[in-house]
mmCIF file as Biopython writes it, N, C-alpha, C and O atoms, coordinates in Angstrom:
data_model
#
loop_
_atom_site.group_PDB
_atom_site.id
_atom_site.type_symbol
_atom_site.label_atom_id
_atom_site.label_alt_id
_atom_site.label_comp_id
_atom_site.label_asym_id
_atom_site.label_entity_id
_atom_site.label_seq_id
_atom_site.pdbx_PDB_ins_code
_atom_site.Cartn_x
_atom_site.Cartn_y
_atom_site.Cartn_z
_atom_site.occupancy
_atom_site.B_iso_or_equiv
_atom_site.auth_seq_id
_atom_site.auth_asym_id
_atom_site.pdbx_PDB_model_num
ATOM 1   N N  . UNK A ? 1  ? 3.619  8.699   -152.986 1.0 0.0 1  A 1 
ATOM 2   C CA . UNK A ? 1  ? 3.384  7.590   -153.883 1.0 0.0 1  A 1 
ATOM 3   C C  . UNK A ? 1  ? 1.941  7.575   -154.343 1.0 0.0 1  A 1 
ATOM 4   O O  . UNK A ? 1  ? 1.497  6.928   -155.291 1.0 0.0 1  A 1 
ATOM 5   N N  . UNK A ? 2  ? 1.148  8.536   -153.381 1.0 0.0 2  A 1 
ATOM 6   C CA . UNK A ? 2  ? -0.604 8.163   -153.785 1.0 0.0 2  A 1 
ATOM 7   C C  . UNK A ? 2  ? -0.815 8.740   -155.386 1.0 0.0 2  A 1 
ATOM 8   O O  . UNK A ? 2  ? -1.702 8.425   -156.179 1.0 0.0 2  A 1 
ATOM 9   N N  . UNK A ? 3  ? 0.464  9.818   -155.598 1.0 0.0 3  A 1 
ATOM 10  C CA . UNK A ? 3  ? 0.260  10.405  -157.162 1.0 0.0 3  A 1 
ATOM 11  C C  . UNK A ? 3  ? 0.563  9.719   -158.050 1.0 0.0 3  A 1 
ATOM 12  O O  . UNK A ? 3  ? 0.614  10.311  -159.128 1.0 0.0 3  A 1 
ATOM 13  N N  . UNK A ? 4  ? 0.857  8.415   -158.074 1.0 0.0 4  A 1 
ATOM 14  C CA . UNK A ? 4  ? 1.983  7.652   -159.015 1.0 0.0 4  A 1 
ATOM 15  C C  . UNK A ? 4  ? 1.012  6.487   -159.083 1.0 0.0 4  A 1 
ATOM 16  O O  . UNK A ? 4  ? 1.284  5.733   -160.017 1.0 0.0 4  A 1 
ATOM 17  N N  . UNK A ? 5  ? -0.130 6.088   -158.306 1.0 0.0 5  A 1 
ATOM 18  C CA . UNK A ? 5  ? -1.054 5.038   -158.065 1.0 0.0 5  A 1 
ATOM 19  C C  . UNK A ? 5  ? -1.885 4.837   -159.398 1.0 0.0 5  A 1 
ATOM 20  O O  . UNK A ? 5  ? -2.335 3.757   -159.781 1.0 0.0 5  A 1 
ATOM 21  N N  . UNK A ? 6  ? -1.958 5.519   -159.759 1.0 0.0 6  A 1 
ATOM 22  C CA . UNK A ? 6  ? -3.460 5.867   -161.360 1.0 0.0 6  A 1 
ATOM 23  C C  . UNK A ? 6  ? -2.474 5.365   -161.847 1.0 0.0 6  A 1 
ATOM 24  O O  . UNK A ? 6  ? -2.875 4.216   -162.031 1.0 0.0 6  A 1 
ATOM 25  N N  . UNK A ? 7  ? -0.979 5.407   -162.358 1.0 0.0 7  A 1 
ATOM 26  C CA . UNK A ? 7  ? -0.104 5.202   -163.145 1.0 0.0 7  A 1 
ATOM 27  C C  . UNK A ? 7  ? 0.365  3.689   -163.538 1.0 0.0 7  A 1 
ATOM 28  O O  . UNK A ? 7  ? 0.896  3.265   -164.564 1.0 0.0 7  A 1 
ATOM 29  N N  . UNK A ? 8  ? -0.087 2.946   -162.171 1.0 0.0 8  A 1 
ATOM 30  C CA . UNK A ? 8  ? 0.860  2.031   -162.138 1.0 0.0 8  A 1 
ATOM 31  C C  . UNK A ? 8  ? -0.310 0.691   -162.982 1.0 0.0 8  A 1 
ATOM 32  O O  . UNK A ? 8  ? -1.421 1.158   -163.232 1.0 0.0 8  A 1 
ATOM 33  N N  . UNK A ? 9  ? -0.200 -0.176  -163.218 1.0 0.0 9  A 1 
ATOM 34  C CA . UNK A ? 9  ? -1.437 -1.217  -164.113 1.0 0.0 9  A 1 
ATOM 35  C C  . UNK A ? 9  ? -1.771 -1.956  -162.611 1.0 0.0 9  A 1 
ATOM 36  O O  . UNK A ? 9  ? -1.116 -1.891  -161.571 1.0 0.0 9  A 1 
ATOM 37  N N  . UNK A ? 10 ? -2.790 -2.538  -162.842 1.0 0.0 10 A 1 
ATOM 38  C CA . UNK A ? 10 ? -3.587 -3.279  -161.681 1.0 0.0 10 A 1 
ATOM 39  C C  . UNK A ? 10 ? -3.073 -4.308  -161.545 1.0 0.0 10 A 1 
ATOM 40  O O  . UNK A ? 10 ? -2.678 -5.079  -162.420 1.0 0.0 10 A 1 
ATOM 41  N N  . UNK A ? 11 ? -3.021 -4.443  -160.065 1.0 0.0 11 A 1 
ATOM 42  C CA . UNK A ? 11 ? -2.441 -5.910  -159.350 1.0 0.0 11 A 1 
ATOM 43  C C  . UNK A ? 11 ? -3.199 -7.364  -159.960 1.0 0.0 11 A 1 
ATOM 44  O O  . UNK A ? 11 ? -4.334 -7.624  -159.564 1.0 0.0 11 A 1 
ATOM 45  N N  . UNK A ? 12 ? -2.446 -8.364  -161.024 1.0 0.0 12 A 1 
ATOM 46  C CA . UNK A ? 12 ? -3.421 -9.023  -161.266 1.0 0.0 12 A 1 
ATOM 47  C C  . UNK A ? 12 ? -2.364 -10.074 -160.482 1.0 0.0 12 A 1 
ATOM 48  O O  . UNK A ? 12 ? -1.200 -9.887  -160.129 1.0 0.0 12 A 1 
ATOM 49  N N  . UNK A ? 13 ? -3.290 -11.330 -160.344 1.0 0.0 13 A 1 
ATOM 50  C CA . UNK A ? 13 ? -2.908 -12.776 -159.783 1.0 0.0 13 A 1 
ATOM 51  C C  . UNK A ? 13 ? -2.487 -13.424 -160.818 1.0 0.0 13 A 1 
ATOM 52  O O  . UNK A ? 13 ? -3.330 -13.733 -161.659 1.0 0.0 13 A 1 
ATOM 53  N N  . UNK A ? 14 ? -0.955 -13.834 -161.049 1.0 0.0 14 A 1 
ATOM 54  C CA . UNK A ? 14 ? -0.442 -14.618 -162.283 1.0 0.0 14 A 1 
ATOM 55  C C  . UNK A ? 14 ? 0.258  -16.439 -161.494 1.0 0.0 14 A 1 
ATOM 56  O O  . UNK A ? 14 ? 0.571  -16.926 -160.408 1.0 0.0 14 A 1 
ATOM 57  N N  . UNK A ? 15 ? 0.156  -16.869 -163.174 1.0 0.0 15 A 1 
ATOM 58  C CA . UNK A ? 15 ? 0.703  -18.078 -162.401 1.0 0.0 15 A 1 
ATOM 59  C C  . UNK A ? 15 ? 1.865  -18.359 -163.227 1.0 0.0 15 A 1 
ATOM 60  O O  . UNK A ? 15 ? 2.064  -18.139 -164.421 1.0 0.0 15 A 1 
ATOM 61  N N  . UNK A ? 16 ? 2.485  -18.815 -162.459 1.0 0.0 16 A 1 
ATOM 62  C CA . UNK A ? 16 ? 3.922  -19.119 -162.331 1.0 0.0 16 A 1 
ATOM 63  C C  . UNK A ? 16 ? 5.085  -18.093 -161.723 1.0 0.0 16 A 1 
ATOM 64  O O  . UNK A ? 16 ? 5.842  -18.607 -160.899 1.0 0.0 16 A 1 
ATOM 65  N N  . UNK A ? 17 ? 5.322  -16.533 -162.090 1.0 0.0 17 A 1 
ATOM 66  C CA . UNK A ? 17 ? 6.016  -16.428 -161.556 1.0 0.0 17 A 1 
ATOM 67  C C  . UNK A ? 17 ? 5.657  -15.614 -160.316 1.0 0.0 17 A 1 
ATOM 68  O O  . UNK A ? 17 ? 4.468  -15.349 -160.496 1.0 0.0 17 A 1 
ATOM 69  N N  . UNK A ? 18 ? 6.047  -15.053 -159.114 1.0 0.0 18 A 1 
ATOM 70  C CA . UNK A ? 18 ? 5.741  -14.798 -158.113 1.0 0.0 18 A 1 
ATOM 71  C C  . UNK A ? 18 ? 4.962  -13.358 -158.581 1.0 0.0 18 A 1 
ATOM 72  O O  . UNK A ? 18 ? 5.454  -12.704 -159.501 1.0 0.0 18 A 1 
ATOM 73  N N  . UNK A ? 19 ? 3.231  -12.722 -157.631 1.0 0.0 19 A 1 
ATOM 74  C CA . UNK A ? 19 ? 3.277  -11.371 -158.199 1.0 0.0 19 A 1 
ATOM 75  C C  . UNK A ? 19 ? 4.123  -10.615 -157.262 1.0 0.0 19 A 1 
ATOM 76  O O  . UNK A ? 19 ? 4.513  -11.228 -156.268 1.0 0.0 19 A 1 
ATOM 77  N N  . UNK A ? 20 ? 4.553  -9.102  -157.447 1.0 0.0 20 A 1 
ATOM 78  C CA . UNK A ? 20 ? 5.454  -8.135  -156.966 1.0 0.0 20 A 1 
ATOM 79  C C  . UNK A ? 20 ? 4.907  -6.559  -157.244 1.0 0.0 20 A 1 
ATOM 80  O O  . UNK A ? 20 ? 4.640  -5.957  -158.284 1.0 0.0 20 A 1 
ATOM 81  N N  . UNK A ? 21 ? 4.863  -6.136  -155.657 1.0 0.0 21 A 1 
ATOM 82  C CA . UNK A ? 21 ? 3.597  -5.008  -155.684 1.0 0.0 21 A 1 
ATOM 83  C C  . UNK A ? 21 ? 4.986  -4.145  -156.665 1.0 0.0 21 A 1 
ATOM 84  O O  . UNK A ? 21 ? 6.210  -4.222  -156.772 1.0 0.0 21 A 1 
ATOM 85  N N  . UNK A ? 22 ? 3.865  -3.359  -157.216 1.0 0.0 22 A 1 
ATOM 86  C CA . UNK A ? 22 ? 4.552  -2.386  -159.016 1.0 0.0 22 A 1 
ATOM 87  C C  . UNK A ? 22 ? 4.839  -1.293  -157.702 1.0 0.0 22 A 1 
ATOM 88  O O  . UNK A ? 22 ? 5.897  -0.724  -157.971 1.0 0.0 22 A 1 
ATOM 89  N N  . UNK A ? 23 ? 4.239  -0.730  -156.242 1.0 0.0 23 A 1 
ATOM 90  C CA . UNK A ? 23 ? 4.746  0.242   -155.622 1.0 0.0 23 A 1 
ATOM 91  C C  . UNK A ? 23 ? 6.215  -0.250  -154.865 1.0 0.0 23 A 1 
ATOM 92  O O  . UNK A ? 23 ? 6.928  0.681   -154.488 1.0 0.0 23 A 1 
ATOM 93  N N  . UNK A ? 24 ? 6.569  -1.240  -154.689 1.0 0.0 24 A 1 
ATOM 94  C CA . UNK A ? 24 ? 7.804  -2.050  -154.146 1.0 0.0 24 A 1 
ATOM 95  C C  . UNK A ? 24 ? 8.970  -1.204  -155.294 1.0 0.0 24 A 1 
ATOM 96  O O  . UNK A ? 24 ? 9.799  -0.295  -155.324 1.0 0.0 24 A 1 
ATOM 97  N N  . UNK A ? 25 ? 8.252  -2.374  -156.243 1.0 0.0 25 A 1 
ATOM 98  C CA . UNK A ? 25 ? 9.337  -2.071  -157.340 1.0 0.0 25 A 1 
ATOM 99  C C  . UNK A ? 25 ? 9.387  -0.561  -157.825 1.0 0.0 25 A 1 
ATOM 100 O O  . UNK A ? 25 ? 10.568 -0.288  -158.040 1.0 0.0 25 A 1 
ATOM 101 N N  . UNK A ? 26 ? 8.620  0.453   -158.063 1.0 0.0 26 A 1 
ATOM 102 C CA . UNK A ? 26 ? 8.762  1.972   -157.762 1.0 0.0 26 A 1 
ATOM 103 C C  . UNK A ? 26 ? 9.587  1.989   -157.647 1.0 0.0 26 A 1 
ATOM 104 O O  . UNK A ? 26 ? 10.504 1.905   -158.464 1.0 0.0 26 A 1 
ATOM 105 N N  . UNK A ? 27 ? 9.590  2.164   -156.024 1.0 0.0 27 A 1 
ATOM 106 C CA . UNK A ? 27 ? 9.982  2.178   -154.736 1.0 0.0 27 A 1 
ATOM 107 C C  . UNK A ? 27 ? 11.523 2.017   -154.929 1.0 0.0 27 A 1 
ATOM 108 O O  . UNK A ? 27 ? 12.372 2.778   -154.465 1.0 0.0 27 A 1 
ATOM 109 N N  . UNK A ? 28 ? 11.665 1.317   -155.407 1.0 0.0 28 A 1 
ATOM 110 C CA . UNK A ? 28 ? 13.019 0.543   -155.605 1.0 0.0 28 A 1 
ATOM 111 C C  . UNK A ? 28 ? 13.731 0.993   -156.378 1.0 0.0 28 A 1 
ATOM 112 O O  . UNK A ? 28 ? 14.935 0.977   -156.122 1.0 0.0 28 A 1 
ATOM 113 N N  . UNK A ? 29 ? 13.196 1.641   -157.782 1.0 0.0 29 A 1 
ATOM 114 C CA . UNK A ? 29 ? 13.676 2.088   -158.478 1.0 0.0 29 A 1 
ATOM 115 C C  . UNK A ? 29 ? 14.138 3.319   -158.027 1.0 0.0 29 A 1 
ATOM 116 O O  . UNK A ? 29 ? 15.353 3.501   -157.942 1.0 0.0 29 A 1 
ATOM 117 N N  . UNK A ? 30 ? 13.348 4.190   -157.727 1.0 0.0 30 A 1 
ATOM 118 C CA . UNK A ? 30 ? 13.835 5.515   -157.389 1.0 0.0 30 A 1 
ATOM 119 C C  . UNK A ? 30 ? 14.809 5.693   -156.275 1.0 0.0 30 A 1 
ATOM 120 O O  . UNK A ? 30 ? 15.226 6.817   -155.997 1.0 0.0 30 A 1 
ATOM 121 N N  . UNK A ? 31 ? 15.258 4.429   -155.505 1.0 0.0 31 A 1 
ATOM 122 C CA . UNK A ? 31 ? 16.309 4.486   -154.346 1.0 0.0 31 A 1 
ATOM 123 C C  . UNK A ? 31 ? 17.153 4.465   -155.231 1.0 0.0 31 A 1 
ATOM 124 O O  . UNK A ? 31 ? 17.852 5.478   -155.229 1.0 0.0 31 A 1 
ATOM 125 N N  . UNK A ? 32 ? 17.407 3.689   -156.049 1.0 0.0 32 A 1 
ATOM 126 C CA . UNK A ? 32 ? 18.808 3.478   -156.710 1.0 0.0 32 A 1 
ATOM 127 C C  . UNK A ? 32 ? 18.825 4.953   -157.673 1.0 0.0 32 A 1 
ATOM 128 O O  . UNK A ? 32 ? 19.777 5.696   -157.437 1.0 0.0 32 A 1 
ATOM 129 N N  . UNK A ? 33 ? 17.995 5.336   -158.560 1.0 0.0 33 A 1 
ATOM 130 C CA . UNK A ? 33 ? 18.028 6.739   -158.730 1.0 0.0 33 A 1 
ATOM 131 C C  . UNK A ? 33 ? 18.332 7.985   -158.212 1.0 0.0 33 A 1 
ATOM 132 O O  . UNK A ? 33 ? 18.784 8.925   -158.866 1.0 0.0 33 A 1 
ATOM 133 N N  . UNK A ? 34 ? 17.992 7.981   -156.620 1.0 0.0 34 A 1 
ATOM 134 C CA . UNK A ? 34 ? 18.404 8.834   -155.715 1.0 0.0 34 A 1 
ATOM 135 C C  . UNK A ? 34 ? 19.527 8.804   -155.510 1.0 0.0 34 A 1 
ATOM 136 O O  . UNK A ? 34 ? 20.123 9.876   -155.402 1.0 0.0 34 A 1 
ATOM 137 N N  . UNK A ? 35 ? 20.280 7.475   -155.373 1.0 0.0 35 A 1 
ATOM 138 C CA . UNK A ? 35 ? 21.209 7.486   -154.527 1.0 0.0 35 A 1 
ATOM 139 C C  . UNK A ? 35 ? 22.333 6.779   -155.147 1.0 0.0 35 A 1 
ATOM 140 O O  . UNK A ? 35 ? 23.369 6.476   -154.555 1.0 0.0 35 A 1 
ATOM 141 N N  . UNK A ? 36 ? 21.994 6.470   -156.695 1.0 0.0 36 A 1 
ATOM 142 C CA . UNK A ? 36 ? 23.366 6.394   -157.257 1.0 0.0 36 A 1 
ATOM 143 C C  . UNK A ? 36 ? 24.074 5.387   -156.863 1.0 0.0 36 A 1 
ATOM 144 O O  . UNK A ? 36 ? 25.206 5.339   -157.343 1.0 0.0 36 A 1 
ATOM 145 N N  . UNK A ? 37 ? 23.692 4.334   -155.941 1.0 0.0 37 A 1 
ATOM 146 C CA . UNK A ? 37 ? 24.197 3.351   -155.805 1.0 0.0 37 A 1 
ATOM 147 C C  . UNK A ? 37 ? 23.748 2.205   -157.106 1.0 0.0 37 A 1 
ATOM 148 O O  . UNK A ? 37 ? 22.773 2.364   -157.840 1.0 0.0 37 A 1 
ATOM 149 N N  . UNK A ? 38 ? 24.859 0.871   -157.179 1.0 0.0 38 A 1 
ATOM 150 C CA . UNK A ? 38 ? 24.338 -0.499  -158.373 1.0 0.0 38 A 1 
ATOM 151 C C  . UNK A ? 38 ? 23.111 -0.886  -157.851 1.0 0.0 38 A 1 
ATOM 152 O O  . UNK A ? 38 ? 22.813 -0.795  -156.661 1.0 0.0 38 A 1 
ATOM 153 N N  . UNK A ? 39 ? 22.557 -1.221  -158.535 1.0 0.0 39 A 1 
ATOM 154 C CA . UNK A ? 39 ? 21.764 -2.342  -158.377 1.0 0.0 39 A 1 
ATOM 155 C C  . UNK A ? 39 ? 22.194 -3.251  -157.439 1.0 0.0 39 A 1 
ATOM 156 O O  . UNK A ? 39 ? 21.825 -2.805  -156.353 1.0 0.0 39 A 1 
ATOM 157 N N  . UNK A ? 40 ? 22.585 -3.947  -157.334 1.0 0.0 40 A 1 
ATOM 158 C CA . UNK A ? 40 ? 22.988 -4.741  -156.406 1.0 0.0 40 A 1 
ATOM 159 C C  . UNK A ? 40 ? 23.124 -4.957  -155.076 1.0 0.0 40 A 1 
ATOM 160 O O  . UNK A ? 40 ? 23.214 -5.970  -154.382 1.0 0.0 40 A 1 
ATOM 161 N N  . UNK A ? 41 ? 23.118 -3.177  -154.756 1.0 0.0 41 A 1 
ATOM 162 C CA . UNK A ? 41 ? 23.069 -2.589  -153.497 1.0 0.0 41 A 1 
ATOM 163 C C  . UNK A ? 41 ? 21.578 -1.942  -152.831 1.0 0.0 41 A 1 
ATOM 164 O O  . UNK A ? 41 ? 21.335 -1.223  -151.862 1.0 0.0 41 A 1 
ATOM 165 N N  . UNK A ? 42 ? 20.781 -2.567  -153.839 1.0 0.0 42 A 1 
ATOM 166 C CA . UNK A ? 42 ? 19.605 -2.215  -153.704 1.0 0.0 42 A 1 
ATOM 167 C C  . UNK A ? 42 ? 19.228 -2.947  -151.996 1.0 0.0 42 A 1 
ATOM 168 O O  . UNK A ? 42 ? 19.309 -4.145  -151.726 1.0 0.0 42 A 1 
ATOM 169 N N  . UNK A ? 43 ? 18.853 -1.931  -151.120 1.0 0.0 43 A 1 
ATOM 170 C CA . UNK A ? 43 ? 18.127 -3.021  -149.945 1.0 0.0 43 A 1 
ATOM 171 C C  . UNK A ? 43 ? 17.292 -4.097  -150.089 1.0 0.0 43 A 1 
ATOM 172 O O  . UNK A ? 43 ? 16.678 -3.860  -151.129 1.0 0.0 43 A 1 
ATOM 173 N N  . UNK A ? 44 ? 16.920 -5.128  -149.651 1.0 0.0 44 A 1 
ATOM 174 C CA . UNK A ? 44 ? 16.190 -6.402  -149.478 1.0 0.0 44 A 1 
ATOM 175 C C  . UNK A ? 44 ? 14.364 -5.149  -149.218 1.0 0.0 44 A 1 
ATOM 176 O O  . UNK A ? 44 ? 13.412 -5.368  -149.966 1.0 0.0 44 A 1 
ATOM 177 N N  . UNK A ? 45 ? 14.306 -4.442  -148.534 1.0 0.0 45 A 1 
ATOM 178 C CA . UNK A ? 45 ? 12.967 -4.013  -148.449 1.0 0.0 45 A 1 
ATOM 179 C C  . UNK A ? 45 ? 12.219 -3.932  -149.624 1.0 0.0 45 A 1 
ATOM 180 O O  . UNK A ? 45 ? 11.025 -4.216  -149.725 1.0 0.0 45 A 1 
ATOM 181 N N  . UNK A ? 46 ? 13.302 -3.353  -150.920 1.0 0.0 46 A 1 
ATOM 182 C CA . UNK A ? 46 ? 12.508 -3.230  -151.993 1.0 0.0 46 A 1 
ATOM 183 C C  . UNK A ? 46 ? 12.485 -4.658  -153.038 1.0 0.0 46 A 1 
ATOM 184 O O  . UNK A ? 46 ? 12.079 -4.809  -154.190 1.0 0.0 46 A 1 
ATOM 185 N N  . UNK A ? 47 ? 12.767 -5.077  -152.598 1.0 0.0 47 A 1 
ATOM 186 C CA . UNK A ? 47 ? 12.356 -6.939  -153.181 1.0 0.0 47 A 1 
ATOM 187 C C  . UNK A ? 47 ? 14.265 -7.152  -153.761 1.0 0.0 47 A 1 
ATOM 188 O O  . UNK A ? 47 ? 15.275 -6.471  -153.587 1.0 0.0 47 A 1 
ATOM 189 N N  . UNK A ? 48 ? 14.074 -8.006  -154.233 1.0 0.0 48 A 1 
ATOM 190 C CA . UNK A ? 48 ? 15.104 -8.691  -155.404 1.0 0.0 48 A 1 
ATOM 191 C C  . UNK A ? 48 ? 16.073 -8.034  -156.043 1.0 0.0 48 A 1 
ATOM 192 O O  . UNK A ? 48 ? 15.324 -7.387  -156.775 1.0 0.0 48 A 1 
ATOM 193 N N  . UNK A ? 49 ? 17.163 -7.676  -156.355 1.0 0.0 49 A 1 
ATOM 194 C CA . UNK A ? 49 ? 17.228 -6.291  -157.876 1.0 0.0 49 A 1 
ATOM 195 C C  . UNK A ? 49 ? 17.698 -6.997  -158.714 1.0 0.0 49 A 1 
ATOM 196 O O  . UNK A ? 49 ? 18.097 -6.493  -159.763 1.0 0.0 49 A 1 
ATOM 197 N N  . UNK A ? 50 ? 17.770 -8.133  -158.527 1.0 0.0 50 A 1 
ATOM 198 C CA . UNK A ? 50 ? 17.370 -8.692  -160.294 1.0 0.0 50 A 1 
ATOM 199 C C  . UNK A ? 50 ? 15.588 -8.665  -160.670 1.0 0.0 50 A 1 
ATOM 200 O O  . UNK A ? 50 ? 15.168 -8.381  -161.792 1.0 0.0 50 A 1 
ATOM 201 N N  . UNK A ? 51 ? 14.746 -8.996  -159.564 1.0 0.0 51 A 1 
ATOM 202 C CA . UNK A ? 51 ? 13.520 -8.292  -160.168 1.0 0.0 51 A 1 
ATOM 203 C C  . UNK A ? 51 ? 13.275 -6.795  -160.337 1.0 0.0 51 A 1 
ATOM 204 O O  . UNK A ? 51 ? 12.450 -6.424  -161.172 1.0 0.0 51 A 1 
ATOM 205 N N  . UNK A ? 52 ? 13.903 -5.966  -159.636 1.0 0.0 52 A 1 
ATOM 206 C CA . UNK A ? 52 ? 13.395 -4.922  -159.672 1.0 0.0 52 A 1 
ATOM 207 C C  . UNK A ? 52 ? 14.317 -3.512  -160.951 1.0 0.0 52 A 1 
ATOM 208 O O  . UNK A ? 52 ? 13.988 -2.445  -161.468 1.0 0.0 52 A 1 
ATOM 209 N N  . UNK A ? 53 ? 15.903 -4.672  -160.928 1.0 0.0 53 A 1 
ATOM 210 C CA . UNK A ? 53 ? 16.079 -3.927  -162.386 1.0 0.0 53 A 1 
ATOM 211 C C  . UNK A ? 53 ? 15.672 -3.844  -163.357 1.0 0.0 53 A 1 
ATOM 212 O O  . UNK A ? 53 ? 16.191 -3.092  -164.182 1.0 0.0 53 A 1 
#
C-alpha cells in the first residue's frame, strides 16, 4: 500500500460527514475486486460498503 500513498489526496478534517481513511476504502475496494464477491459482502474491517462503493 506504501506505493499507492503519493496517490491517494490528503487526509483533511471535514464537517459534517464522518472522515474515512482513502487507505480503508482502497483497501476495500480491491477485496471486492479480488474476490468477486457484492458489495455487500464487503467485511466490516474495511468500513461501510455503502461508503466504500
Amino acid at each position: 500500500m506504501g506505493a499507492a500513498k503519493p496517490l491517494l489526496p490528503p487526509q483533511k478534517p471535514q464537517h459534517g460527514h464522518p472522515v474515512h481513511d482513502h487507505r480503508h476504502i482502497l483497501n476495500g475496494i480491491l477485496w471486492v475486486l479480488r474476490t468477486g464477491a457484492p458489495w455487500r459482502d464487503l467485511p466490516g474491517e474495511y468500513g461501510s460498503w455503502q461508503t466504500v462503493a
